[in-house]
VEXTIDO-429469 format. One record per atom (N, C-alpha, C): z, y, x. Coordinates in pm, whole numbers, plus 50000, padded with zeros to 5 digits. Layout:
ZYX/...
! end
This chain:
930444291865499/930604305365444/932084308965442/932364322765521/933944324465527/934604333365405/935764329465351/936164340265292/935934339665143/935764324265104/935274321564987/935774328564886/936834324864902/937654336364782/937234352364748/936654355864828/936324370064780/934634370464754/934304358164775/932704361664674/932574364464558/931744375964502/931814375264351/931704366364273/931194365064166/931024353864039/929394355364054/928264366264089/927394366864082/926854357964238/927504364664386/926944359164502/926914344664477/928674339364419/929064326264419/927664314864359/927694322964234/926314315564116/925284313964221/924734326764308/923604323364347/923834314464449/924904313764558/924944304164687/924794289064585/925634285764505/925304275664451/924094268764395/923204282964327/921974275164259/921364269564433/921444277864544/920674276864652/921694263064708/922294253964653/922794246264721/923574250764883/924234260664921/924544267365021/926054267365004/926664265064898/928004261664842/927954257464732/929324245264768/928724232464631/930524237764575/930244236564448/931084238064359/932264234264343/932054223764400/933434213964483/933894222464606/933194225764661/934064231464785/934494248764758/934174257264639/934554269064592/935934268164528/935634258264434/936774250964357/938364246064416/938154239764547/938934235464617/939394247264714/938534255864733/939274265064829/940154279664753/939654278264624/940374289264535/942004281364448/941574266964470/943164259464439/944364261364536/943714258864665/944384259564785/944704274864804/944054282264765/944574300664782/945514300664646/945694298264531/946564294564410/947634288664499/947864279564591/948824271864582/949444278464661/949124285064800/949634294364869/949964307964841/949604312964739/949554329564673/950244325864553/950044320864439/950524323564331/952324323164317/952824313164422/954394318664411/955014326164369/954074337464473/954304353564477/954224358464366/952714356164276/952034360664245/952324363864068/952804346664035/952954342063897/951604350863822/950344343563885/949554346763776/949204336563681/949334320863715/949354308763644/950394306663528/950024304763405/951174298463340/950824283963334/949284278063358/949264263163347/947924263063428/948284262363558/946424254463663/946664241063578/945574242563564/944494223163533/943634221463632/944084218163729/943504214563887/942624202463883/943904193663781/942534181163818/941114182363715/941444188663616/940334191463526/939214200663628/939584214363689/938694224463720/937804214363826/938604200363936/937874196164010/936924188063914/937284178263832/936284171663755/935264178763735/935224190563681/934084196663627/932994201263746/934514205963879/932904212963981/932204201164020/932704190064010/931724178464037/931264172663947/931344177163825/930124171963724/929194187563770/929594197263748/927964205163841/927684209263929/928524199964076/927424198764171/926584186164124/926804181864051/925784169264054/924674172963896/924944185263874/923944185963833/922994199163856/923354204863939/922914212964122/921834202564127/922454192064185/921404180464262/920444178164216/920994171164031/919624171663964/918244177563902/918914190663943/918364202663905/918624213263756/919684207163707/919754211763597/921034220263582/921034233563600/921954239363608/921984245363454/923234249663406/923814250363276/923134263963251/923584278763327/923334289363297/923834299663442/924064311663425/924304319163539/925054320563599/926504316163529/927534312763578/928234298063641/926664288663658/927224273963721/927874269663798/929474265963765/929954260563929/931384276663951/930924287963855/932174298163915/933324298963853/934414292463873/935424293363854/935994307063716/936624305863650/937334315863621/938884313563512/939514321263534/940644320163494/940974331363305/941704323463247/941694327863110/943084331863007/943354344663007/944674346762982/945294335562837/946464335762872/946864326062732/947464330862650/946384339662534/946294338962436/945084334062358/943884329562448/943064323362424/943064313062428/942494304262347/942374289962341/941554281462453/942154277362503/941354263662587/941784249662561/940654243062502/941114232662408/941684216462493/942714214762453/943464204262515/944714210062591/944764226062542/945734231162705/946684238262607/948264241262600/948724248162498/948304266162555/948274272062397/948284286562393/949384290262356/950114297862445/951864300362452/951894315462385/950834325162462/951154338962433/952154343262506/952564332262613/953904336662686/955074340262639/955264331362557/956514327962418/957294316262417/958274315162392/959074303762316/958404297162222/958354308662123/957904306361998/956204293961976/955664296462091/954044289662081/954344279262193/955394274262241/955844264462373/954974255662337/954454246862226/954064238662243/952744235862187/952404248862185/951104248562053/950044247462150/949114236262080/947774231162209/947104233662143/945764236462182/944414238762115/944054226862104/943374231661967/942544217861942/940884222062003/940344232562015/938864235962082/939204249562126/938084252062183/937884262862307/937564275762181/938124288762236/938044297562149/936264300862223/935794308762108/933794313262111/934024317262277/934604329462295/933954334962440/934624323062566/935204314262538/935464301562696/934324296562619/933964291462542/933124282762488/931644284562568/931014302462506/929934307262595/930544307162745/931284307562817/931394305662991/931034293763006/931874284562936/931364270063007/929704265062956/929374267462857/927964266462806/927364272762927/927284286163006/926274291663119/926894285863229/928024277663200/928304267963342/929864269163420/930924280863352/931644281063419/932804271863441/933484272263575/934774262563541/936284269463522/936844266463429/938084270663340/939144268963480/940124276963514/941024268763620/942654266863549/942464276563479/943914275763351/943944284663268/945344287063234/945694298063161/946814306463240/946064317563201/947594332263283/948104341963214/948954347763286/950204349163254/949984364363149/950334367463060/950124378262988/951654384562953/951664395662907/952984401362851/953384393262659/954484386162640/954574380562577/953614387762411/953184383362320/952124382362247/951244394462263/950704393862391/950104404662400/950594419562424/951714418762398/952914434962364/954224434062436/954744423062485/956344422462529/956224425862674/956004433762717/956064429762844/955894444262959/955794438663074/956654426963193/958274427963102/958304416163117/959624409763070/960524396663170/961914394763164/962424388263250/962874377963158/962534379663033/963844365662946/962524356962871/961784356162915/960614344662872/960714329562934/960024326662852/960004309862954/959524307963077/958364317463144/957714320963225/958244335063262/957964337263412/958204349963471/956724359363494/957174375263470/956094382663476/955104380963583/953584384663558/952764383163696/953144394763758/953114393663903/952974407064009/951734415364032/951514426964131/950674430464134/950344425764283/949474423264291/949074416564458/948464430064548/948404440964563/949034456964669/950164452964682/950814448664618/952584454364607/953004441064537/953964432564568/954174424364493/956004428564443/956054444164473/957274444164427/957184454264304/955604458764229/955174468364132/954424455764035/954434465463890/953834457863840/952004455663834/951294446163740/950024442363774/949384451063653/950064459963582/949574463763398/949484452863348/949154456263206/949464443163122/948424450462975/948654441062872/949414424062887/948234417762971/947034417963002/946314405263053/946564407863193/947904407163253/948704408463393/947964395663445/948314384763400/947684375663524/946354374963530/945224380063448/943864380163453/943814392563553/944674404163594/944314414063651/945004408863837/946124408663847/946404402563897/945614388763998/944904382563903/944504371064019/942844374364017/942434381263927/941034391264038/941054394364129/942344405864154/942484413764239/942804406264364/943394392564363/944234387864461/943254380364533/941854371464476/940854362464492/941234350764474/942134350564382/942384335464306/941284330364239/940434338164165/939254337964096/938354349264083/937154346164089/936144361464095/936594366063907/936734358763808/936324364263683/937294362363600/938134370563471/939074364863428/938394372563261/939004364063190/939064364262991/940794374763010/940134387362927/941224390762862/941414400362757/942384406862650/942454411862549/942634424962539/942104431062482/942794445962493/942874455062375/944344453962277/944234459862153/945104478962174/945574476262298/945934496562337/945614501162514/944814489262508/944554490962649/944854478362781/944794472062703/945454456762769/944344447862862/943504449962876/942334449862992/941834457663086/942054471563035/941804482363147/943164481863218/944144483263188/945494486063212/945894481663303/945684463963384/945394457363447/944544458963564/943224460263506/942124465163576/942324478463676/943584489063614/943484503463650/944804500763772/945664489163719/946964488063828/946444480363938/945044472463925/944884465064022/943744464864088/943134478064076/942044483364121/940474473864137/940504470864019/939074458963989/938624464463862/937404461563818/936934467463654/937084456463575/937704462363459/938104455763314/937544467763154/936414461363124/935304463463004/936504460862884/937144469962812/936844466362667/935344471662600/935014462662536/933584465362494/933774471462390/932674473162322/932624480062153/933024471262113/933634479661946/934364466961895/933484456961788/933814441861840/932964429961760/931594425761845/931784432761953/930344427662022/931154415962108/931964414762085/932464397962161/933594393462024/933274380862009/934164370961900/935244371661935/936344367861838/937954369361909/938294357561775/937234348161776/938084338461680/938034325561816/939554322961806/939994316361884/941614321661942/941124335061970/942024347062017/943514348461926/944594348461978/945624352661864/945954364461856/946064365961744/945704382361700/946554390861759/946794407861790/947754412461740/947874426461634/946644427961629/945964438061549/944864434261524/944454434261405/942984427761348/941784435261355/941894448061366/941394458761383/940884467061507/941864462861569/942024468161686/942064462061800/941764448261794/941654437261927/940224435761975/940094433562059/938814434862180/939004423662284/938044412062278/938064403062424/937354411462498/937454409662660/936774417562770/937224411462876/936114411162975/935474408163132/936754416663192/937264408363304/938054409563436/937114411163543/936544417763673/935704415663770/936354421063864/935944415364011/935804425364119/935004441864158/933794436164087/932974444864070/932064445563946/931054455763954/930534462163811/929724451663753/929184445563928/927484439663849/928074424763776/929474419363824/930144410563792/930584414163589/931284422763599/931834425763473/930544426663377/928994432463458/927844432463322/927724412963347/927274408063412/927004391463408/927534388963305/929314387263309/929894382963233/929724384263101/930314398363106/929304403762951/928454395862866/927164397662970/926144393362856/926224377162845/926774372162864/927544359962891/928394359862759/928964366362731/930254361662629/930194370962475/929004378662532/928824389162392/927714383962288/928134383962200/926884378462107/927134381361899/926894379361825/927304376161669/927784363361685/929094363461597/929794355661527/929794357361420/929174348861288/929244350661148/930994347261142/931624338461205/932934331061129/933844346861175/933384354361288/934844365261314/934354374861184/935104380461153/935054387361057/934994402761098/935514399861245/935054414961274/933754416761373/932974406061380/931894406461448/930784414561422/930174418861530/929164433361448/927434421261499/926764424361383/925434417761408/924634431461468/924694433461572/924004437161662/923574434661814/922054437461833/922094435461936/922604430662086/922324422262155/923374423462290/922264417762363/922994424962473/922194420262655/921374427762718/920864430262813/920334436862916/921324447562960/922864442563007/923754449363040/923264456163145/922214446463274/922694451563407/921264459763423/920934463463353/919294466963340/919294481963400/920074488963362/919914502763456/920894505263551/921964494363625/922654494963698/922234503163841/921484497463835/920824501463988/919804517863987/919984527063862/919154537663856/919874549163875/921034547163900/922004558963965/922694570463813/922684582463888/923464588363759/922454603963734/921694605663827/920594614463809/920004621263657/920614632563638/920094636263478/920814636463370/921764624463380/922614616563278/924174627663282/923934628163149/925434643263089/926614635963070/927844636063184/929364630063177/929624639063135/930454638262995/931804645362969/933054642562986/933374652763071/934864651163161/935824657863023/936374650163031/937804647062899/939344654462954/939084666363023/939904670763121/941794670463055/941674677862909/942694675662850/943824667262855/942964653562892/943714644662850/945044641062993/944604643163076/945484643763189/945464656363267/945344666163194/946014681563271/946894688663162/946924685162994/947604691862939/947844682162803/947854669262764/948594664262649/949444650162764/948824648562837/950024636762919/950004641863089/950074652863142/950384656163285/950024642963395/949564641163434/949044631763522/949654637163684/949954622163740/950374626363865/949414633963964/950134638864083/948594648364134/947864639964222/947974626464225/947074615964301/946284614864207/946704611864098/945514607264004/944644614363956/944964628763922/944354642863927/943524641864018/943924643564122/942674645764244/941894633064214/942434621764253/941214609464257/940634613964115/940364618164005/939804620663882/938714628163942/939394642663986/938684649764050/937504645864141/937454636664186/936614632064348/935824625564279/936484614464131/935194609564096/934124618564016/934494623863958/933344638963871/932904644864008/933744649164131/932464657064233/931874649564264/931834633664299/930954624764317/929844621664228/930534618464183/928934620564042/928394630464029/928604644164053/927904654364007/926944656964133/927554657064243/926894651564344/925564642764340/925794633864313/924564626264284/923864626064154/923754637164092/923134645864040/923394640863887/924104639363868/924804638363692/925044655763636/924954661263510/925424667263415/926594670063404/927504672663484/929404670363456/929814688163342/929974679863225/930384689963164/932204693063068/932694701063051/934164696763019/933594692662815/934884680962777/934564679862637/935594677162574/936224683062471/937524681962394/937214676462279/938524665862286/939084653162186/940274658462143/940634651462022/941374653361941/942984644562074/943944651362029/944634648262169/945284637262206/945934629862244/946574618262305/947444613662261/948294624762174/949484622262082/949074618062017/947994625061914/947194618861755/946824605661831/946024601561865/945394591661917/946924578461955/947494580961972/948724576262015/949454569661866/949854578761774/950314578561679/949544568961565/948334572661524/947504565061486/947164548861513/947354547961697/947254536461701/948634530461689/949564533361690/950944527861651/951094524561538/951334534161417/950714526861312/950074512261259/948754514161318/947584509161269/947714489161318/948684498061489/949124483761540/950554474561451/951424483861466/952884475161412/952044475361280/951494477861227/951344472861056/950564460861017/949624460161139/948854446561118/949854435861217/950244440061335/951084430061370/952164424361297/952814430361229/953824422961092/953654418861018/951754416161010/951494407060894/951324392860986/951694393261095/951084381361167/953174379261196/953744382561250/955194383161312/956184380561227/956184390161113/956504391861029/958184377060986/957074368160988/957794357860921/958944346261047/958094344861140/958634345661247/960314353761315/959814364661277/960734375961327/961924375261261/961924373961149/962524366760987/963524355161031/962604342161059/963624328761061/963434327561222/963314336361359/963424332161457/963524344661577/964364350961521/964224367761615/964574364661753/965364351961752/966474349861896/965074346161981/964204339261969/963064332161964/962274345662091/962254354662026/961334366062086/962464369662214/961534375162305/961834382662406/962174398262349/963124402662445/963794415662405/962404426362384/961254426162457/960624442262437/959324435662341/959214424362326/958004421562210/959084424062065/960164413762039/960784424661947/961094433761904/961414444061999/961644457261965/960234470661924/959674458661995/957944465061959/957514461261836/957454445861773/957274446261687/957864450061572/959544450261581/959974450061450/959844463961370/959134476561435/958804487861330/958334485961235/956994476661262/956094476861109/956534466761007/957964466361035/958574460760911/959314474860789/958964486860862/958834494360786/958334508260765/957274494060807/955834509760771/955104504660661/955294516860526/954424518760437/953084511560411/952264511660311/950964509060253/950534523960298/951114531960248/950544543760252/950584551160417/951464543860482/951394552760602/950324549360658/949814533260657/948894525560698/947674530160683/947504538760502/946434544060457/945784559160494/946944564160564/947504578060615/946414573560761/946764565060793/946564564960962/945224561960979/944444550660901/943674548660901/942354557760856/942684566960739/941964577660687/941914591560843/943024591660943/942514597861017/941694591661155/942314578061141/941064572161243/939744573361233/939474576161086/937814575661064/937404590461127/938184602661131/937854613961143/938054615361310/938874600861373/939014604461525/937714597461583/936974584861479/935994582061575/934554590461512/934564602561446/933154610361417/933724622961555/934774621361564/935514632361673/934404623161782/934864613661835/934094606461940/932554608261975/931804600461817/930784600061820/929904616061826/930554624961793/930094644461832/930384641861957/931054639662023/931184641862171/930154635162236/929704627862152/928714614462281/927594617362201/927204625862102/925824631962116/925584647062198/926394650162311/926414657362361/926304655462481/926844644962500/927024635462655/926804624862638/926054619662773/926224604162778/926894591662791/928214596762868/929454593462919/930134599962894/931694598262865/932774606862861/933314601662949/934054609063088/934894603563195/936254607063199/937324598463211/939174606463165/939494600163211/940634599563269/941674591663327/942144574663223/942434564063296/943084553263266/944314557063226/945364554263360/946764554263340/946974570863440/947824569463399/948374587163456/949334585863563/949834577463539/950574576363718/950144555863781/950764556463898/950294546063984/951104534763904/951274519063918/951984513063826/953554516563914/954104507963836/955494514163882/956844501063942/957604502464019/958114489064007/958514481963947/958164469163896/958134463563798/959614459563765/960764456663843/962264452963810/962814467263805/962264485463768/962474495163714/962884495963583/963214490263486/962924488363367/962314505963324/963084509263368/963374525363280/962164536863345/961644531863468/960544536663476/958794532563463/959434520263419/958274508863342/957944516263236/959004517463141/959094524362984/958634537562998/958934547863129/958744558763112/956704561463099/956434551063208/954734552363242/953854548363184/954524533763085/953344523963031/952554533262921/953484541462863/952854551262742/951874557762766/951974564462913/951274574762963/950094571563006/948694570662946/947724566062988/946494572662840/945314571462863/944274575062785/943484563462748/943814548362708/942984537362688/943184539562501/944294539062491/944394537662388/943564541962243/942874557162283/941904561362188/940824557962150/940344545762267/939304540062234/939484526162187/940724520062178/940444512162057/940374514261906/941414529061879/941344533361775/939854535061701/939314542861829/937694543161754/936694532661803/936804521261857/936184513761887/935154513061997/935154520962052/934014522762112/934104520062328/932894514362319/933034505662466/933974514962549/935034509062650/935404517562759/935954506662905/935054516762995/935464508563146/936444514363228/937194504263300/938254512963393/937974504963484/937834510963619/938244511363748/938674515463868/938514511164001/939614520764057/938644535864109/939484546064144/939454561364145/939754560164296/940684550364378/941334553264495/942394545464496/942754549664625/944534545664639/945674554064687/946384555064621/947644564264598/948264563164779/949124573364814/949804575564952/950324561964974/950814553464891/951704538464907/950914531864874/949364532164870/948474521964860/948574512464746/948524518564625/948554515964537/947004521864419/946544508464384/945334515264288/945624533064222/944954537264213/944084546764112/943424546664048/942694553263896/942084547063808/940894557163768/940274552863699/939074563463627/938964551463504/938264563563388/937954555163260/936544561063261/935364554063243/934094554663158/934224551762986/933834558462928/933634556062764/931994561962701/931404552762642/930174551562620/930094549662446/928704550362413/928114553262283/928404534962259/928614533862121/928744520362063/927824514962102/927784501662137/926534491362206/925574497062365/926394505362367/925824513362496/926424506762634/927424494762649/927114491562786/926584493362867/925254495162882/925104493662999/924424507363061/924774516562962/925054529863034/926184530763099/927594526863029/929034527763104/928504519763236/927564509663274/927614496963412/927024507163474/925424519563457/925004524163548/925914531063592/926774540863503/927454550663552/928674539863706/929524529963620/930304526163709/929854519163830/928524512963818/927944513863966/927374521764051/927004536663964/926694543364087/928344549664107/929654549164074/930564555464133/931074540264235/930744529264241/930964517664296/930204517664457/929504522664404/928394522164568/929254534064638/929034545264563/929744558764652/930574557564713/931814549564634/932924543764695/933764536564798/932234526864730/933124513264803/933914506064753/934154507164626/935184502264563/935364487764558/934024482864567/934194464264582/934104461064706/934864467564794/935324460264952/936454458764941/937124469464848/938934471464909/939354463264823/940214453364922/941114442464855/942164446264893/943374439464848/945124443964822/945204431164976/946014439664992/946534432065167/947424420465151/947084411865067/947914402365039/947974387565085/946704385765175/946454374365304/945234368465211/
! end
């Protein structure tokens, strides 16, 4: 079978249950593309090579015996480090965590390897989730593999990054303002933040308690639902875990968009953040496409990008300084220049501003939930321009702001990004899906029927 590297996580599972590719030989040919690509790439902060081989040969041999773990047996995947993988340190891509090892696997690696998957390391993220791309870390930023002279979005850069590249079909990553789509939108692959608490984040290091979300890295859609229902479940110990329901992500994937009411979120990139006119149009192409194939496309106004913006700033530096805080205190030299300067606001932000911000979050997610009894989907732009070169500093700073992820962590509620196109310099384009709480797998039909139209899971980044 040629071309291993670009099988999904779903084909991969099945060639394997069919004994047609043994786990050992997927394993070995995605090390050998790591060893030749990641140079470039810096999506690794630690391969465990000899571990990922141990394991594909503890399940091909249990392939043989017949006892395969779960749906994911034998597929590789890679796991940003701020998650725990136990025996391996969780850095956060810090000084500060250089040496801190897990003692066990945080809940969602825990459920991968339980349905069978193999761990290949930990990657590269923007330092605690927030610093980043940065040059004064212990580790250097990941690239984007289109362009290895732009960046990959962030922070879960090397989970986006080595999707996109076929280092691994599947990657673990975080997203508390957009830090999974963001990735997903620079590197033209889909990245799920889910609703919030339908995946555990104890294990996870925090950076907002409120506002953090684990979520699926994929090539493609039907990949990102697998995973999903794979890693989503109740956790009594997270505290922000919601006891509801989960699974039958991929269940209406395949029923198209026929009937079903998108609300196009037009505002948000024609008049509170100006969007470039690539991304405009690709926005555009995806709503005539869908409407086309016979969706509802109707316009729907949200409270705007600024509020939404502001709120989550807040809501973020105030819980992050209860975690930094002390740190920041007896070890500032310790931090990288843009995670400090990020964090050190909510060293003086109020009780009350906190109480301020939060009292209008409740009124931004009944804003939401009116919109999505009107529609089934809300569709808006990701990021507003293409990523940018990453040794830019000043046009890094100017773009990272500029994007529409952010409102849906404020109100919690599921949102998918993937790619829209590719820009004149062949660079991703983005689209956002946002769906009713626990509604997955309305956001999967919608993003697979704009996946088929597309094409979107052929085009890989020209990177060998």
């Amino acid at each position: 079978m040629n071309d291993l590297h670009w099988l999904t996580a779903e084909a991969a599972a099945r060639a394997i249950a069919a004994r047609e590719v043994s786990p050992v030989e997927l394993t070995k040919a995605l090390l050998e593309r790591i060893e030749r690509l990641d140079p470039r790439l810096n999506v690794f902060i630690r391969l465990d090579a000899d571990a990922a081989i141990a394991a594909a040969k503890a399940a091909e041999q249990e392939i043989i015996a017949g006892r395969p773990r779960g749906p994911l047996h034998g597929v590789p995947v890679g796991i940003k480090d701020i998650i725990d993988v136990a025996g391996l340190p969780t850095t956060c891509h810090s000084k500060i965590l250089v040496d801190n090892i897990a003692a066990e696997d945080a809940v969602c690696v825990a459920r991968l390897r339980g349905a069978g998957a193999i761990v290949l390391g930990k990657l590269s993220t923007h330092e605690f989730a927030i610093g980043g791309p940065s040059f004064d870390l212990p580790w250097p930023p990941a690239r984007n593999p289109w362009n290895t002279a732009h960046h990959p979005g962030g922070s879960s850069s090397g989970s986006g990054s080595g999707v996109a590249a076929g280092l691994f079909p599947m990657a673990l990553g975080s997203d508390t303002g957009g830090s999974v789509r963001n990735p997903a939108s620079a590197c033209g692959i889909v990245g799920l933040k889910p609703t919030y608490g339908l995946v555990s984040r104890r294990g996870v290091f925090p950076l907002a308690f409120t506002l953090d979300h684990v979520g699926p890295l994929t090539r493609t859609v039907a990949d990102n639902a697998l995973m999903l229902e794979v890693i989503a479940g109740h956790d009594p110990l997270d505290p922000g875990s919601a006891a509801a329901p989960a699974g039958g992500y991929a269940a209406a994937m395949e029923r198209g968009v026929r009937g079903l009411r998108i609300g196009f979120v037009r505002h948000f990139h024609e008049t509170d953040l100006p969007a470039s006119a690539e991304v405009a149009a690709g926005l555009e192409n995806v709503a005539g496409t869908l409407k086309s194939l016979g969706a509802d496309l109707r316009d729907i106004r949200l409270p705007a990008l600024g509020e939404f913006a502001a709120v989550n700033r807040v809501i973020l530096q105030s819980e992050a300084w209860t975690i930094h805080g002390s740190w920041l205190r007896e070890r500032p030299g310790d931090y990288g220049r843009l995670a400090r300067r990020r964090l050190l606001p909510g060293a003086f932000l109020s009780a009350g501003d906190y109480v301020h911000a939060n009292r209008r979050r409740l009124e931004m997610i009944a804003a939401v939930d009116d919109a999505l009894r009107e529609v089934d989907v809300l569709l808006c732009a990701s990021a507003m321009d293409p990523p940018s070169r990453i040794e830019d500093a000043e046009e890094t700073e100017r773009t990272y702001p500029r994007q529409a992820r952010t409102p849906f962590n404020v109100t919690g509620h599921p949102a998918l990004a993937m790619m829209a196109g590719l820009s004149s310099n062949g660079l991703p384009l983005s689209v956002q899906f946002v769906g009713r709480n626990f509604a997955e797998a309305t956001l999967f039909q919608v993003a697979g029927a704009w996946e088929r139209a597309a094409g979107t899971d052929t085009r890989h980044p020209p990177i060998g």
